[in-house]
PATORZA-384026 format. One record per residue (C-alpha): residue number from 1; residue in one letter; x, y, z. Coordinates in steps of 0.05 Angstrom, whole numbers. Layout:
<rs>
R  i  aa  east  north  up
R  NUM  A  X  Y  Z
...
</rs>
This chain:
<rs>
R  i  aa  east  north  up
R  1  X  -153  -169  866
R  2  X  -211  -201  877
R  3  X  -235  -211  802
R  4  X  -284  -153  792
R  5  X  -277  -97  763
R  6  X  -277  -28  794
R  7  X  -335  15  775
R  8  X  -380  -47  746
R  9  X  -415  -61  806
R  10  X  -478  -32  824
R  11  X  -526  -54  888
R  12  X  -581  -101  864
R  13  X  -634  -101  914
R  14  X  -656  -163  938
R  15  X  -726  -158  914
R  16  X  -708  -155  847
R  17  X  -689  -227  846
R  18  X  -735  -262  888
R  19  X  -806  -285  864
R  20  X  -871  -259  891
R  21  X  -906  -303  947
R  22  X  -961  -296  978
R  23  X  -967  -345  1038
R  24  X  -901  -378  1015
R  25  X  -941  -394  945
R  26  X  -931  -368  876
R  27  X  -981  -292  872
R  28  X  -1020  -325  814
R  29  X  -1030  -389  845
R  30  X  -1051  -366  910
R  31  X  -1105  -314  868
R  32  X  -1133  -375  825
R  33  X  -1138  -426  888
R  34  X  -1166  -369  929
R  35  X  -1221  -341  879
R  36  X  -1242  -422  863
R  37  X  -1245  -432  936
R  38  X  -1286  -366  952
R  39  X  -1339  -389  893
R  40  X  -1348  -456  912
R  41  X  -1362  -425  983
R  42  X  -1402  -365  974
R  43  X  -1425  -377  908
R  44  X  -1448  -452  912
R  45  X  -1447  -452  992
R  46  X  -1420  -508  999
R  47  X  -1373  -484  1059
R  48  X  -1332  -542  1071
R  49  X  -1317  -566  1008
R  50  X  -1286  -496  995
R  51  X  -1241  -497  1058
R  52  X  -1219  -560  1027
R  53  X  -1198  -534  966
R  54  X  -1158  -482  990
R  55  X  -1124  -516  1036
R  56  X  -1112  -576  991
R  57  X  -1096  -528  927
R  58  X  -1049  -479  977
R  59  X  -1012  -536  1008
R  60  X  -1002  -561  941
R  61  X  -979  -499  909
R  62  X  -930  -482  968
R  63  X  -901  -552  969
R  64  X  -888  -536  892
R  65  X  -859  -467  900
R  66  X  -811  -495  948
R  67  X  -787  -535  897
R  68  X  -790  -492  841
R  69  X  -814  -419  858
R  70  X  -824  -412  778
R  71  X  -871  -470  764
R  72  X  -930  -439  753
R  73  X  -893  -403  690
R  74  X  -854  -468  666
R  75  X  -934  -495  662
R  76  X  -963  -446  622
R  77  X  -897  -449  583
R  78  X  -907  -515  577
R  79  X  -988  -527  553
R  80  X  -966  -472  507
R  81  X  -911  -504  468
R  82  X  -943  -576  477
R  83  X  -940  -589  406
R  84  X  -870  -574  393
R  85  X  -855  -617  456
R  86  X  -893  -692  440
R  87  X  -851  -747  412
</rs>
């Protein structure tokens, strides 16, 4: 025996346990980088500057998710229980 039970296991898809990326970067990170990045380019036009931030604010968030691929919700955890968390 090989310590399970027969007729507990189900399949468990793999998708059901991995985070979503986009371009190897937490979904909500890569929306908030992108959108600041698209209004500092076509809203302000300043075209360079915006390239900059995305690449600086993807590069950022992917070197993070390879860490952590939960960090963007350990940081809003975080600011929101900042209180309860100061020495």
């Amino acid at each position: 025996m090989d310590g399970t039970m027969t007729g507990y296991e189900i399949p468990l898809h793999r998708s059901l346990t991995e985070p979503i990326l986009l371009g190897g970067a937490p979904r909500s990170a890569a929306i908030l980088i992108g959108t600041l990045a698209a209004a500092l380019s076509l809203g302000l036009r300043l075209w360079i500057p915006g390239l900059l931030v995305w690449i600086a604010g993807h590069t950022g968030a992917v070197m993070m998710a390879k860490a952590d691929p939960d960090f963007m919700a350990v940081a809003a955890r975080s600011l929101r229980h900042k209180a309860h968390l100061s020495c």
